[in-house]
N, C-alpha and C positions, 0 to 999 in steps of 0.2 A: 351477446356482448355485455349487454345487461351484469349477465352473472359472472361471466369473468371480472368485470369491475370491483361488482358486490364481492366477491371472496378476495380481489386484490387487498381490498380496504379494509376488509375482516382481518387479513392479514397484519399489516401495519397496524391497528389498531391494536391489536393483540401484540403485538410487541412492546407498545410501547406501554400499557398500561403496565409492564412487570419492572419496574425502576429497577428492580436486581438483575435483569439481565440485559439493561441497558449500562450498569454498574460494570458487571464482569468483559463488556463486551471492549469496556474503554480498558478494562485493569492494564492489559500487554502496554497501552502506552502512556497512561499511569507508572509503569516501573519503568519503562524508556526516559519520562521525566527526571523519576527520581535517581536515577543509575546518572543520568547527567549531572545532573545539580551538585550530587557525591563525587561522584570520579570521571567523567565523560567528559567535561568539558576543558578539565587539565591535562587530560588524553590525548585530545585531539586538536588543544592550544598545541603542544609540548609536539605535536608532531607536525606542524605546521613551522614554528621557531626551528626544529631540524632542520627542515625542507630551508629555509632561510641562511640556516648556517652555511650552506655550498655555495649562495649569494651574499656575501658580506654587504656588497656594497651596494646593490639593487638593494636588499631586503630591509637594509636603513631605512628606506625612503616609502619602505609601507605604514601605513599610523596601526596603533595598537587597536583603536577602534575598528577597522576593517578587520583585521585577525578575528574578533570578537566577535562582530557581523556575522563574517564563514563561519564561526560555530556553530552558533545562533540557528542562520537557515540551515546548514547539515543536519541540527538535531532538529528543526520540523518534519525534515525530508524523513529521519529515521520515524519519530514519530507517527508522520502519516504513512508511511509503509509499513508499519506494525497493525494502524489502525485498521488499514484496508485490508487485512488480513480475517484479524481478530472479530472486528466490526460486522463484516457477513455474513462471517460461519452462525455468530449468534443470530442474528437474524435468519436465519434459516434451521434455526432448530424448532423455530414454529412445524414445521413439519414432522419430526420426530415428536412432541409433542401432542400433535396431535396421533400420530399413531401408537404412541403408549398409549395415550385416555381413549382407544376407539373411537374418535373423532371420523378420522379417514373412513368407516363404515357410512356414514351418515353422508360424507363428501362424495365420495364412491355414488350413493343413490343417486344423486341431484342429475339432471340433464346434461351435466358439461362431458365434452369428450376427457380422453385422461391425459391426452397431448396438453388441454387448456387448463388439466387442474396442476399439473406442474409446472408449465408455465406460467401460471401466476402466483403460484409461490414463487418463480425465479422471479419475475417482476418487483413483486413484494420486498423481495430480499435486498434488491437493486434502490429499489424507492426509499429505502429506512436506510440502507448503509452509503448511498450517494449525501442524504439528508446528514448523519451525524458526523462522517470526514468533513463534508464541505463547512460546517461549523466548527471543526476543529481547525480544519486551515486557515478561516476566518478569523478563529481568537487568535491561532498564531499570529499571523502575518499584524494583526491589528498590535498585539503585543510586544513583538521583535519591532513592528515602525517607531514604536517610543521608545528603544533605544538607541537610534538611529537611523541615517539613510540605507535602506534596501537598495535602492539601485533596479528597482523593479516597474516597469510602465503596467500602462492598462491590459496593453498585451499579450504580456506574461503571468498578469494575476488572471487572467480568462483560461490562457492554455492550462494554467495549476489546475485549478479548480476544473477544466476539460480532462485532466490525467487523470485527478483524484474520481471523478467520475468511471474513467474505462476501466482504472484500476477495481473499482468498486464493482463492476459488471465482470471484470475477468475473476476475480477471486469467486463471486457469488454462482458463476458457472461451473467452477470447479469444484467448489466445496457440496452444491447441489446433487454431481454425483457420488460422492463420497459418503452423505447423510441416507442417502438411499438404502444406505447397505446398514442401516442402524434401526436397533428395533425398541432401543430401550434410552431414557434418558440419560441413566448413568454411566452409559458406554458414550455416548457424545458429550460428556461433561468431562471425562477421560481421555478422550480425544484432542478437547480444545484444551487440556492443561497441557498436552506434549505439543499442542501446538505454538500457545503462546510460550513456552520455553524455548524453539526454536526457532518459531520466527523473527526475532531481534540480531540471529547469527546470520539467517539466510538471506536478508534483505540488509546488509551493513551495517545496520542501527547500534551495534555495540562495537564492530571490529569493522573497517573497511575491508570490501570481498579482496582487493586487491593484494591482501596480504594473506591471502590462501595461497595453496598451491592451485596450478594451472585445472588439476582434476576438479577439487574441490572448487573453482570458479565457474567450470562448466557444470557442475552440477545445482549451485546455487542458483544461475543463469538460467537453468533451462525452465523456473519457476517465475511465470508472470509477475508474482510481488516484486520479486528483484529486479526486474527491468523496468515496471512501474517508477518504483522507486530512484533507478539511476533518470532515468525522464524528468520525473519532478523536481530532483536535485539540478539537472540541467536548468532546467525553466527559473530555479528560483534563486541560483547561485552565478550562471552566468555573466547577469548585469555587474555583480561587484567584480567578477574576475574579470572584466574588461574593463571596469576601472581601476583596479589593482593594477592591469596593465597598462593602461594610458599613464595613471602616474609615474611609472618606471622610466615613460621617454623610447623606450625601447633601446634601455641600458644591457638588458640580458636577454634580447634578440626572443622575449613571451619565454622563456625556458623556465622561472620561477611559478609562473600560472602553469603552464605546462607538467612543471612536477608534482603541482597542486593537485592538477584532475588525475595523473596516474595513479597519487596514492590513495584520492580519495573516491577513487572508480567512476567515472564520468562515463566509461564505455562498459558494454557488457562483453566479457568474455564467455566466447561459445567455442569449445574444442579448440582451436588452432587459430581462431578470427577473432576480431570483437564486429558490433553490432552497433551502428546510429541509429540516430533517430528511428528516422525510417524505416527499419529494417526490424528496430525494437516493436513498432509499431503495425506491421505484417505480421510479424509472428504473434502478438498480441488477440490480434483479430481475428487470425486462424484457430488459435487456442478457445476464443469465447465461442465461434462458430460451430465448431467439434466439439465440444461440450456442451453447447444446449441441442444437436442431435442428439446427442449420446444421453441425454437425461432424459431427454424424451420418449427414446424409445427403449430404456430401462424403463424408466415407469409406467407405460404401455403394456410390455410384457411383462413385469410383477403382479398387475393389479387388471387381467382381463377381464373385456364384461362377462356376466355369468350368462 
């Protein structure tokens, strides 16, 4: 147990001492920022005021401050589902890494079974990328409060931070099998450049999924970041859209919040359904469960004892 710990913490360790690949690891939500700041947030104002225009007379009686708010948490939610993407892979190229420098020869020797040397780089990966989201949603949320009432209890900053978490475990399981199959460093530096160009589309951060087609929704969907993401969104956006609606009096019988969450994807579409909560959150855990077998006993049989 001992040495599972000692290599967990060699891990992390080694991560962090590389400030460039704690740099590269934020970039995807570094340009999620900057894509806002430029043209995201007049986007996504501008499609909100639509959605108001079908409510003349409800949509009066929302302040511009609230409008502002929903942006505000939407582009954290984009942000932290870029990050939970981005964030893990890098943290797990410690393993690639080490098997370009023949590191993995010397790890290989040591007494650990090969179940516990890749589980604890799956650990490793989970420890460093739950650490640098949970600070990113930290500055947000501490950020976005000085502009305003969030509308957020204790409740729902535990559950974020509980999401940002599984998110960080379900990405980290999956990208674990996928590094497996890399043997050189500049094939997974290649890798995570087509990633971080596509994860901002896959997880809504640039375009709400909800304005795909049905195909393309259930293809976005059937990727943990995307339902992570629509989760978080729920957790952190709710409170104002129930006071969005309390203000209204229930002039428009909730149909203006309502057309809020269809455009801005509150549900995930899967094939012909969409998915709650709960349901987002089975599928979730099924996904992490069958991928750390699956890594495990990839790496088993790659690396027999001799």
């Amino acid at each position: 147990m001992r040495g599972i710990l000692g290599f967990i913490k060699r891990n992390v360790l080694l991560f962090f001492k590389d400030w460039q690949s704690i740099l590269f690891s934020l970039l995807t939500s570094i340009i999620v920022l900057v894509l806002y700041l430029l043209f995201l947030k007049g986007t996504f104002v501008s499609a909100i005021q639509s959605a108001m225009e079908q409510y003349p007379g409800p949509a009066s009686m929302v302040p511009q401050k609230d409008i502002d708010m929903f942006a505000n948490l939407f582009l954290l939610s984009g942000i932290l589902g870029s990050a939970m993407i981005s964030v893990p892979f890098s943290c797990i190229t410690v393993l690639v890494k080490d098997r370009a420098n023949k590191v993995d020869y010397d790890i290989l020797a040591t007494p650990m079974k090969r179940e516990q040397i890749i589980f604890a780089y799956f650990v490793s990966a989970v420890l460093t990328s739950i650490l640098l989201n949970s600070i990113i949603l930290a500055v947000g949320l501490i950020g976005i409060s000085m502009q305003g009432n969030m509308y957020l209890n204790i409740s729902q900053v535990v559950k974020a931070f509980s999401v940002v978490a599984l998110g960080s475990i379900s990405a980290s399981a999956i990208f674990m099998i996928i590094v497996l199959f890399f043997k050189t460093v500049s094939a997974c530096e290649a890798f995570f450049g087509i990633l971080s160009a596509a994860s901002g589309f896959v997880i809504g951060a640039y375009i709400p999924i909800s304005q795909f087609s049905d195909g393309v929704q259930t293809v976005c969907n059937l990727f943990p970041a995307s339902q992570i993401t629509i989760m978080l969104r729920n957790i952190l956006l709710n409170g104002l859209l129930e006071h969005i609606n309390t203000s209204l009096q229930g002039v428009d019988q909730g149909m203006f919040v309502l057309s809020l969450k269809e455009y801005f994807t509150f549900q995930a579409k899967l094939f012909h359904g969409y998915l709650d909560m709960n349901k987002m959150l089975e599928y979730i855990l099924g996904v992490i469960l069958f991928c750390i077998v699956a890594q495990i006993m990839i790496y088993s049989v790659s690396y027999k004892k001799n």
